[in-house]
C-alpha positions in Angstrom: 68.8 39.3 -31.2 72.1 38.0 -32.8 74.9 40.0 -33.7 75.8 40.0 -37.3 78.5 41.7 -38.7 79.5 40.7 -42.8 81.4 41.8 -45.7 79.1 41.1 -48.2 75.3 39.3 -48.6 75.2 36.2 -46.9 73.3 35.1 -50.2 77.0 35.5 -51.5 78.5 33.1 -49.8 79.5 29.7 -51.2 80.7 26.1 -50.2 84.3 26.6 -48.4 83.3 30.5 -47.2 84.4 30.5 -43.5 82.2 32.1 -41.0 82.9 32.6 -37.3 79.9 31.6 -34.9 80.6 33.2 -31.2 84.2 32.6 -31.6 84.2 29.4 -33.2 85.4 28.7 -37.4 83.1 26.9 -39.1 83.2 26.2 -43.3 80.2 26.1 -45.5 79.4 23.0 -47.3 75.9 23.6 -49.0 73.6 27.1 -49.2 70.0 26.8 -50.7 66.4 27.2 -49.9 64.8 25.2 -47.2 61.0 26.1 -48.3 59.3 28.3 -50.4 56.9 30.9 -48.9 54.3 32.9 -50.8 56.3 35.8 -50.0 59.6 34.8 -49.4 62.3 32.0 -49.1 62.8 30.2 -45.9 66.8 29.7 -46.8 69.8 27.3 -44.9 73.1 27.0 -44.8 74.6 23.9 -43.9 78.1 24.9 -42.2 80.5 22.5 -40.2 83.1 23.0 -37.4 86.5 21.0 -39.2 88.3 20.6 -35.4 85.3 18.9 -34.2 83.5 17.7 -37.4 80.1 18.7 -35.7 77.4 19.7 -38.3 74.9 22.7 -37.9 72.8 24.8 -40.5 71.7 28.3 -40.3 68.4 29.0 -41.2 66.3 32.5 -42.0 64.2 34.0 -44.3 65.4 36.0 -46.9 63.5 39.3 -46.3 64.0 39.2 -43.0 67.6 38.5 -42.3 68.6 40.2 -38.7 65.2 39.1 -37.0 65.0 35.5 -38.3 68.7 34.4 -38.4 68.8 30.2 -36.5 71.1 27.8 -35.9 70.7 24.1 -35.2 73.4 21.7 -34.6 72.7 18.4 -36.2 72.4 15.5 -33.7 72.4 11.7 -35.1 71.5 10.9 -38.5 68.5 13.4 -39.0 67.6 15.5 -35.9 68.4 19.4 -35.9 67.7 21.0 -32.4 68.3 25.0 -32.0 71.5 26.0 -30.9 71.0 29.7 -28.8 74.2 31.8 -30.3 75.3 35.7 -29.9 77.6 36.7 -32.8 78.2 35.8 -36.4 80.6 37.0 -38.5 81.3 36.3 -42.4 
């Protein structure tokens, strides 16, 4: 299970919001839903690391926060593949 530790809703944050990802600053560009459910939102967040101009997105549903929380780390054009992380911070 990640570790989450915030300041306010994650549905709160916004495009320029920076979050820290096991020790690593990364900036929001984009926050929106990914799919709807009958019951819920599948939600993303597409963030990016400005040193290294990598590009990830955090996914999770928005009922279930602490137990669905993702990240993938965007390789080529269109491919996302799951990134295991420990600690996120906003």
């Amino acid at each position: 299970m990640v570790e989450i530790k915030s300041s306010r809703s994650i549905s709160d944050l916004k495009k320029g919001d920076k979050l820290n990802v096991d020790g690593v600053v990364v900036e929001v560009d984009d926050y929106g839903i990914l799919m709807e459910h009958k019951n819920t939102s599948e939600m993303f967040i597409d963030i990016f690391d400005p040193k290294t101009d990598k590009d990830y997105q955090l996914r999770y549903f928005e009922n279930n926060l602490e137990m669905s929380l993702e990240l993938y780390e965007l390789q080529g054009e269109i491919l996302y593949v799951k990134k295991e992380f420990e600690k996120i911070e906003w």
